[in-house]
SEDREN-434015 format. One record per residue (C-alpha): residue number from 1; residue in three letters; x, y, z. Coordinates in steps of 0.5 Angstrom, whole numbers. Example, Ala and Ser with C-alpha at 12.3 -4.5 7.8 and 13.67 -1.06 7.14 Angstrom:
num / residu / east / north / up
1 / Ala / 25 / -9 / 16
2 / Ser / 27 / -2 / 14
This chain:
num / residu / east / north / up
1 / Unk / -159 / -67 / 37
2 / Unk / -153 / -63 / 33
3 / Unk / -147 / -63 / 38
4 / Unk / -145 / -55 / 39
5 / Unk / -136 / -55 / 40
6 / Unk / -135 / -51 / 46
7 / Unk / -133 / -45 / 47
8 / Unk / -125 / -46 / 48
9 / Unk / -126 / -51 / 43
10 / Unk / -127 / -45 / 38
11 / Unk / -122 / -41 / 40
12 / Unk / -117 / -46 / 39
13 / Unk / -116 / -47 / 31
14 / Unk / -114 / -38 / 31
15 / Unk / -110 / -39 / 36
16 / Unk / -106 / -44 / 34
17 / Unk / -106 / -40 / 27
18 / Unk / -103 / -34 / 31
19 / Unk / -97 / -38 / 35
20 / Unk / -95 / -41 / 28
21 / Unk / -95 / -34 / 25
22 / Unk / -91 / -31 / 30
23 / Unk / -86 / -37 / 31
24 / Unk / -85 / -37 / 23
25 / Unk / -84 / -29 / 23
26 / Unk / -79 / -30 / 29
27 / Unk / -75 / -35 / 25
28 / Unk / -76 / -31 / 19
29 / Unk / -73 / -24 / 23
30 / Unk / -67 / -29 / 26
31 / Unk / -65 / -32 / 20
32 / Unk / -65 / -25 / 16
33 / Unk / -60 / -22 / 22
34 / Unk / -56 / -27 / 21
35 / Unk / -56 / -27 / 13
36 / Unk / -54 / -20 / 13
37 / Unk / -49 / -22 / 19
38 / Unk / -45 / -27 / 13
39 / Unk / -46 / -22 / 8
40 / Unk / -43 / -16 / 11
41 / Unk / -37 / -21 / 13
42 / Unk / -37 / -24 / 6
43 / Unk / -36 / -16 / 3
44 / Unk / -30 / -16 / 9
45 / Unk / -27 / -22 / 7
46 / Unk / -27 / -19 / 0
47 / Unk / -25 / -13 / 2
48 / Unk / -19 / -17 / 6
49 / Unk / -17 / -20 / -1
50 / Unk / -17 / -14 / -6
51 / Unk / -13 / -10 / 0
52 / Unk / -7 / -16 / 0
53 / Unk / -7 / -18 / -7
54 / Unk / -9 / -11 / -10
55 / Unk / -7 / -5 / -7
56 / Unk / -13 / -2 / -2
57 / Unk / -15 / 4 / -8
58 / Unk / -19 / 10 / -4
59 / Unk / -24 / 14 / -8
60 / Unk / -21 / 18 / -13
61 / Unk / -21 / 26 / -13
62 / Unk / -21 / 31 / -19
63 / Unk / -14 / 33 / -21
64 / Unk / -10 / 38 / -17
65 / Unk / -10 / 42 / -22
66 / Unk / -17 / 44 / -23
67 / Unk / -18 / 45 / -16
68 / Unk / -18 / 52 / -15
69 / Unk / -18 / 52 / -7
70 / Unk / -11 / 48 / -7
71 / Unk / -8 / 53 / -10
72 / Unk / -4 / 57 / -5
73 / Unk / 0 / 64 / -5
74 / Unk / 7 / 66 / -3
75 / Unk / 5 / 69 / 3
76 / Unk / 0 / 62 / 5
77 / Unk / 7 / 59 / 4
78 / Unk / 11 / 64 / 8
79 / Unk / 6 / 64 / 14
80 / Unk / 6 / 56 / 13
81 / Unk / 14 / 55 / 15
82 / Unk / 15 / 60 / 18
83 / Unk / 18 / 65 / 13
84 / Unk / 22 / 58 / 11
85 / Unk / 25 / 57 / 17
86 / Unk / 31 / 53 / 18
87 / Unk / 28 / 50 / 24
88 / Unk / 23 / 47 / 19
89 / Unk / 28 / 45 / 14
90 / Unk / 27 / 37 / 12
91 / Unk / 31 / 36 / 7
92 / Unk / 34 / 38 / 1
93 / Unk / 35 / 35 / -6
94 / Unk / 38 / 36 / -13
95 / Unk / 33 / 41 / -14
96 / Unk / 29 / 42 / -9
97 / Unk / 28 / 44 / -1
98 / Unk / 22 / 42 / 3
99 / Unk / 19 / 45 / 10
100 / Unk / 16 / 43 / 14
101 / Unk / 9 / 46 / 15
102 / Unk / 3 / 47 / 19
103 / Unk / -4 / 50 / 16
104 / Unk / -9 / 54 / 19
105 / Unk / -14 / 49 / 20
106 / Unk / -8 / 45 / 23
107 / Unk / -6 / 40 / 19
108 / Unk / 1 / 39 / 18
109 / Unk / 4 / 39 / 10
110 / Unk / 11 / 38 / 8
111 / Unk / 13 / 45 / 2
112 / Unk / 18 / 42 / -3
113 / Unk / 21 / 48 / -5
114 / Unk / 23 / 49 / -13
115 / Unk / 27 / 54 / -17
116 / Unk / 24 / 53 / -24
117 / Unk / 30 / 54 / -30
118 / Unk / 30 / 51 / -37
119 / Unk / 36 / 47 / -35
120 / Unk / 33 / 42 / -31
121 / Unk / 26 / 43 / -30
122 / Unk / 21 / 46 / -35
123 / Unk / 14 / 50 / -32
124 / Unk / 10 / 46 / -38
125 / Unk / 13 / 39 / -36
126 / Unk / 11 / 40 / -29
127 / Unk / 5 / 42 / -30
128 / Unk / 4 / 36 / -34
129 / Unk / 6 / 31 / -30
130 / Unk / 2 / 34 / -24
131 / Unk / -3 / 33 / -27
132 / Unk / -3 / 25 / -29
133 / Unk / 0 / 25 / -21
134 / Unk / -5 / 29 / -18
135 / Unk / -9 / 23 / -21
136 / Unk / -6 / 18 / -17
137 / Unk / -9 / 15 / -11
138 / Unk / -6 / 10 / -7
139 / Unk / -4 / 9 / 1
140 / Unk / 3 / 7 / -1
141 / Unk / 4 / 13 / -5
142 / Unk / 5 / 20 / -2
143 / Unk / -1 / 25 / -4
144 / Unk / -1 / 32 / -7
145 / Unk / -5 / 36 / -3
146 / Unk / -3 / 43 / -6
147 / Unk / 1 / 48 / -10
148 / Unk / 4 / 55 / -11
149 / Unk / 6 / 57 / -18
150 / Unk / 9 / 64 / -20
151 / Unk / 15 / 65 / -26
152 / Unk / 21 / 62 / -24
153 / Unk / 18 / 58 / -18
154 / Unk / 13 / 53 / -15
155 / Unk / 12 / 49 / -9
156 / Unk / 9 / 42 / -8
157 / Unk / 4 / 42 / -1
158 / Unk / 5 / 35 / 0
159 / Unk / 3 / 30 / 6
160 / Unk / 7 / 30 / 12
161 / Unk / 10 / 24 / 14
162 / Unk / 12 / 25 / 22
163 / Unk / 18 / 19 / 22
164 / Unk / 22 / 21 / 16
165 / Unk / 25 / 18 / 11
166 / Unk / 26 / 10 / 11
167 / Unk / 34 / 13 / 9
168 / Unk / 35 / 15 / 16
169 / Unk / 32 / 8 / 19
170 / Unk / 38 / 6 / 15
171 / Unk / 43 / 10 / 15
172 / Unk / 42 / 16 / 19
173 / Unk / 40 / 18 / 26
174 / Unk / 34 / 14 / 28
175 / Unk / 31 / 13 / 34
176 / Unk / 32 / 5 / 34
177 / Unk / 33 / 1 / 28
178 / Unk / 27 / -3 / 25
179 / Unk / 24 / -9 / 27
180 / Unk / 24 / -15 / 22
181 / Unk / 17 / -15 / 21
182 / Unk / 17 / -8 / 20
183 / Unk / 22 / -8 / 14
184 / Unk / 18 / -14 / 12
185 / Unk / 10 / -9 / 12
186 / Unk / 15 / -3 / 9
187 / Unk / 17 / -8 / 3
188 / Unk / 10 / -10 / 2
189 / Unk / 7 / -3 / 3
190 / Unk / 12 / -1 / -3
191 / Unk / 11 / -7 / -7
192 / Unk / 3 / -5 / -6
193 / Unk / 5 / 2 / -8
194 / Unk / 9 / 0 / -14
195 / Unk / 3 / -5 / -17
196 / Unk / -2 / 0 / -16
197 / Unk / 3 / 5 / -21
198 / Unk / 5 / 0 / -26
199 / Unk / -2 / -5 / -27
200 / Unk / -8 / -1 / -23
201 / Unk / -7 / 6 / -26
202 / Unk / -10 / 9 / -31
203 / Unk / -4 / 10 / -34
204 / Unk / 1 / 6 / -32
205 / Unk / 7 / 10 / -29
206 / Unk / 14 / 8 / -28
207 / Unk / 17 / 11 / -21
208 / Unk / 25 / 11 / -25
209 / Unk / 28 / 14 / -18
210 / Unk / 26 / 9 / -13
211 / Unk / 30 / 9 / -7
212 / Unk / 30 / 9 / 1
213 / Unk / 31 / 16 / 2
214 / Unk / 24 / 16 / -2
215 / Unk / 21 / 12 / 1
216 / Unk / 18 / 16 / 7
217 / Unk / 14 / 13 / 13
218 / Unk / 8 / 16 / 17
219 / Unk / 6 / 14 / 25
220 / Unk / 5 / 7 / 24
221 / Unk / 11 / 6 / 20
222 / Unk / 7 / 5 / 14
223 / Unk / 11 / 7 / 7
224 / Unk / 9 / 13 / 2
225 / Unk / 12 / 13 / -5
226 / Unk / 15 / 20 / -6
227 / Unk / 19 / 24 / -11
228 / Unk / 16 / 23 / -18
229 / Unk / 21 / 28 / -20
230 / Unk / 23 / 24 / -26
231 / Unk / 17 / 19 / -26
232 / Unk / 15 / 19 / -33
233 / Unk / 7 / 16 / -34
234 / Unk / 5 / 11 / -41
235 / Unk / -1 / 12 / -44
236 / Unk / -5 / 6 / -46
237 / Unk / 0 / 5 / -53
238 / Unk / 6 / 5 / -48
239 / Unk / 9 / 12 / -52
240 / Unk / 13 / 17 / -47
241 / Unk / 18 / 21 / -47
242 / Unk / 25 / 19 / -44
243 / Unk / 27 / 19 / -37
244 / Unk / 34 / 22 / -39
245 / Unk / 39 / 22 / -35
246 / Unk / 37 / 22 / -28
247 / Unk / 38 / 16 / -24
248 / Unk / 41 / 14 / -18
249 / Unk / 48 / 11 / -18
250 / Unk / 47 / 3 / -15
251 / Unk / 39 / 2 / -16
252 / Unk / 38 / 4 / -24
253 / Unk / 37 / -2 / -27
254 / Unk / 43 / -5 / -32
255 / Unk / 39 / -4 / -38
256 / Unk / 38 / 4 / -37
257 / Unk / 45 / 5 / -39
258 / Unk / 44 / 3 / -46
259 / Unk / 36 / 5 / -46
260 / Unk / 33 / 11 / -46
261 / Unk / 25 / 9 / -45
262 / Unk / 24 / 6 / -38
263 / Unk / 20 / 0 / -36
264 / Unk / 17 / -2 / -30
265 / Unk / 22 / -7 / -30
266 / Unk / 27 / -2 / -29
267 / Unk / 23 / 0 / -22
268 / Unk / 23 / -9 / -20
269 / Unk / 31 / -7 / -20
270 / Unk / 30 / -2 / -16
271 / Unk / 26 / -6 / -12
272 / Unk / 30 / -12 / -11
273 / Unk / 37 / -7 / -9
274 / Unk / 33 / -4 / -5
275 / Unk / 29 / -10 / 0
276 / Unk / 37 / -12 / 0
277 / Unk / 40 / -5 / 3
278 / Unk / 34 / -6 / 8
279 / Unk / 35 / -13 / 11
280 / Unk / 43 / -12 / 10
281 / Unk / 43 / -5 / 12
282 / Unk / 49 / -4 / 7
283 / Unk / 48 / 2 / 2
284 / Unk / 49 / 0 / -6
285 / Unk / 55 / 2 / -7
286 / Unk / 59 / 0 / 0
287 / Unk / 67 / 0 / 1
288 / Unk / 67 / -5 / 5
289 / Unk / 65 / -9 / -1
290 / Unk / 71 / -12 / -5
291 / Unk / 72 / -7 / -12
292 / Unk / 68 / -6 / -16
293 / Unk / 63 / -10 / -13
294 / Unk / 56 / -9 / -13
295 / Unk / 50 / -10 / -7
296 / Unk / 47 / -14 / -11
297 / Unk / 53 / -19 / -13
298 / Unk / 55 / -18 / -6
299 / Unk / 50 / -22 / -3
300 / Unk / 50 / -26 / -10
301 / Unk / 56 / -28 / -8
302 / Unk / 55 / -30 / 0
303 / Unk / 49 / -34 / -3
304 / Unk / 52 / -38 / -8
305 / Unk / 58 / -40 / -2
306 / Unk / 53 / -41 / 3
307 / Unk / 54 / -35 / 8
308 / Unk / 48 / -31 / 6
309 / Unk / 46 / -32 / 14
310 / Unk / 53 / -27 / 14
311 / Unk / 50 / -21 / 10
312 / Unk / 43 / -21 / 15
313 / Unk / 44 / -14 / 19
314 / Unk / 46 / -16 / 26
315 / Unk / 40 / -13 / 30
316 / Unk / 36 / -19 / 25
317 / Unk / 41 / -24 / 28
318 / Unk / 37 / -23 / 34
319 / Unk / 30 / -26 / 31
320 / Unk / 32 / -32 / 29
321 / Unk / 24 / -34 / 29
322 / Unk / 24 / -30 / 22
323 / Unk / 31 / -33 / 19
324 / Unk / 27 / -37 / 14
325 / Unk / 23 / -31 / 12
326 / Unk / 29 / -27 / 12
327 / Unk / 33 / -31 / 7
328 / Unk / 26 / -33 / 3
329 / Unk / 26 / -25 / 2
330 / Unk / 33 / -25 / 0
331 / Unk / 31 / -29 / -5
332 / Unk / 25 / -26 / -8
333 / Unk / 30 / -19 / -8
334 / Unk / 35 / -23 / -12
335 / Unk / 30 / -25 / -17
336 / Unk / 27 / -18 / -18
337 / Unk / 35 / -15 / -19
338 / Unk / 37 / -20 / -24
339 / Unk / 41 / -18 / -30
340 / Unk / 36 / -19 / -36
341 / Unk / 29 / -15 / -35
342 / Unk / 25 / -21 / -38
343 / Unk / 27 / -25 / -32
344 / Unk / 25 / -21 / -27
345 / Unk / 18 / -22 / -25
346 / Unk / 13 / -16 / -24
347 / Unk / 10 / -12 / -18
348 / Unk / 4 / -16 / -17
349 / Unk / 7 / -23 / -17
350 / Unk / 12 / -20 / -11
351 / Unk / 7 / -17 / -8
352 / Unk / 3 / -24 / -8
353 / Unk / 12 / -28 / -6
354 / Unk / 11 / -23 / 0
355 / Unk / 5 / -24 / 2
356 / Unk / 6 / -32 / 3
357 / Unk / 12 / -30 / 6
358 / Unk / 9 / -27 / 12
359 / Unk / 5 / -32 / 12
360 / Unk / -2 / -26 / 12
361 / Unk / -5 / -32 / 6
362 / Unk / -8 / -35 / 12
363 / Unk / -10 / -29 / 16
364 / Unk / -16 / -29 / 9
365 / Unk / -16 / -36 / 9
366 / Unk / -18 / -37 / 17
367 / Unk / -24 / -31 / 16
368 / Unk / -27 / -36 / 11
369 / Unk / -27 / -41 / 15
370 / Unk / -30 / -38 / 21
371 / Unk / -36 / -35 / 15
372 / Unk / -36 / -42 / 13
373 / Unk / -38 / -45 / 21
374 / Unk / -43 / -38 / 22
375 / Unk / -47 / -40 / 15
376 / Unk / -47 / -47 / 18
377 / Unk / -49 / -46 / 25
378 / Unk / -55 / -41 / 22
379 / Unk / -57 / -46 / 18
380 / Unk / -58 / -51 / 24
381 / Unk / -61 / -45 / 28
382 / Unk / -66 / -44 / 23
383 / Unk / -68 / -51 / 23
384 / Unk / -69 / -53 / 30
385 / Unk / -73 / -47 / 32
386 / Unk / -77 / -49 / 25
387 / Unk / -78 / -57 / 28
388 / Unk / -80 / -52 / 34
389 / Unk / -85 / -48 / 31
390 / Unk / -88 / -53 / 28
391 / Unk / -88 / -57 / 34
392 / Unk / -92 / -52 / 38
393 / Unk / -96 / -51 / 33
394 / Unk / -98 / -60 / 32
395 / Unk / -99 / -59 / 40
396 / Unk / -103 / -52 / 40
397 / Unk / -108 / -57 / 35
């Protein structure tokens, strides 16, 4: 007689296939969420790096000179400021005025206001550096929105930065001096500012006036490199026309007395002075120094005597938890405003310097160890409910 398996013995062996089927399928959905989960924080942790050690670059734009709609009429700036209302008057410089404005769509915009002559500013050279500058797209550099142009004047519409210049936190009438982490973040955004203009462009660009006054800070005290009045931009062979002679006495490099072709260096003096007058508060060019004494020599001399601590802005003093960062940051401006060019180092190694001084390093290192344990925990995860699945499927057998 032929012995005939049961009824449930028959439906076994499929359901036994389909639980192995499921379990295997629930595995597979699991372990593909996790591994999108660590992909997606390995691309932010990149993301993290480029934008500490590289500056954070945002999608280019077309130039400013070909788009049409930036282009605005006389009448579009008059209505604007106010008819250029003294209530709207940010600042004045050599040759410019700047309003505030305010846009039909209700953005707010600064008006740089220029007369156009030939004594100090050509029509045609205006243009052409607003069409390298137009180019330029980075957080710490202040962007140009639009322009006005007619025969003897023009008008930049540039972002507008609601706190002001970085001279006025400084010097001025601010609200409340800065916090040292603040000053820290504003030398690090400017840093970032200046690496983007002479290694990450295109065409490598030497600011030439770099000081606080531009330096202008939007609402999270987040620093705009402004004024690119006498930038000059190189070319892949490094050719250009001269700066001339518009500097700003206590921040030109030493070398721009005897040089007309500017170099990035020029700006990593610039630099270094500037870090100096933000932890010390006191301008290049002070009389309380003794005479013909620079900033620089200054602190250089309150250094080599070993009272560097008695340079350091008296609001400072009251963060002694920072005072290591504070004079490692002395040091760093130091380097960065010595005598020779060629011992100076470049924006993108200060920019590192800096960063290691905050201590925002770990911050990277930390995110890739969580990703290390994620990956670590998925891979254990899938294991046990794997032995699972198999388990369930040997005894459903």
């Amino acid at each position: 007689m032929e012995n005939h398996p049961s009824q449930g013995s028959r439906n076994l062996g499929p359901l036994s296939e389909r639980g192995s089927i499921s379990a295997v399928l629930l595995v597979a959905g699991i372990v593909t969420v996790l591994a999108t989960i660590i992909v997606l924080l390995i691309i932010y942790t990149r993301r993290c790096e480029m934008a500490i050690f590289r500056p954070r670059v945002k999608a280019p734009l077309l130039p400013v000179i070909n788009e049409p709609h930036l282009r605005m009429n006389r009448n579009e700036l008059l209505a604007a400021t106010d008819n250029f209302s003294r209530t709207n008057l940010i600042g004045k410089g050599g040759f410019s005025t700047v309003y505030k404005g305010l846009l039909p769509n209700g953005r707010f915009v600064a008006v740089k206001w220029m007369k156009i002559d030939k004594e100090t500013l050509s029509k045609k050279n205006f243009f052409a550096e607003l069409k390298i500058l137009g180019k330029l797209r980075h957080r710490n550099l202040l962007k140009i929105l639009g322009y006005f142009s007619d025969s003897n004047e023009m008008a930049l519409i540039l972002e507008f930065m609601p706190n002001g210049s970085l001279e006025n936190f400084l010097h001025g009438e601010a609200r409340r001096p800065l916090e040292w982490k603040q000053r820290l973040n504003i030398a690090i955004g400017v840093a970032q500012g200046l690496t983007y203009l002479h290694h990450e462009s295109r065409t490598s660009v030497v600011h030439c006036d770099l000081k606080p006054s531009n330096v202008l800070l939007d609402e999270e005290f987040e620093p705009h490199i402004s004024d690119f009045g006498v930038a000059k931009a190189f070319n892949l062979n490094m050719t250009e026309s001269s700066c001339g002679p518009s500097w700003t006495i206590g921040y030109t490099a030493p070398e721009r007395a005897y040089r007309t072709r500017p170099s990035t260096k020029s700006d990593v003096y610039s630099f270094g002075v500037m870090v100096l007058e933000l932890i010390t508060r006191q301008r290049p060019t002070c009389s309380k120094f003794d005479s013909g004494m620079t900033l620089v020599e200054w602190v250089r001399k309150a250094e080599e005597e070993g009272r560097v601590v008695d340079v350091i802005d008296d609001h400072l003093k009251f963060s002694p938890e920072f005072e290591q960062e504070i004079l490692s940051m002395i040091q760093l401006a130091l380097n960065c405003a010595e005598h020779a060019p060629v011992r100076r180092p470049t924006m993108r190694e200060v920019v590192g310097k800096l960063m290691k001084i905050g201590g925002y390093e770990g911050q990277v290192g930390r995110l890739n160890i969580s990703i290390h344990t994620l990956l670590v925990q998925a891979s254990s995860f899938a294991r046990s409910h794997t032995t699972s699945s198999e388990a369930s499927s040997s005894t459903a057998s």
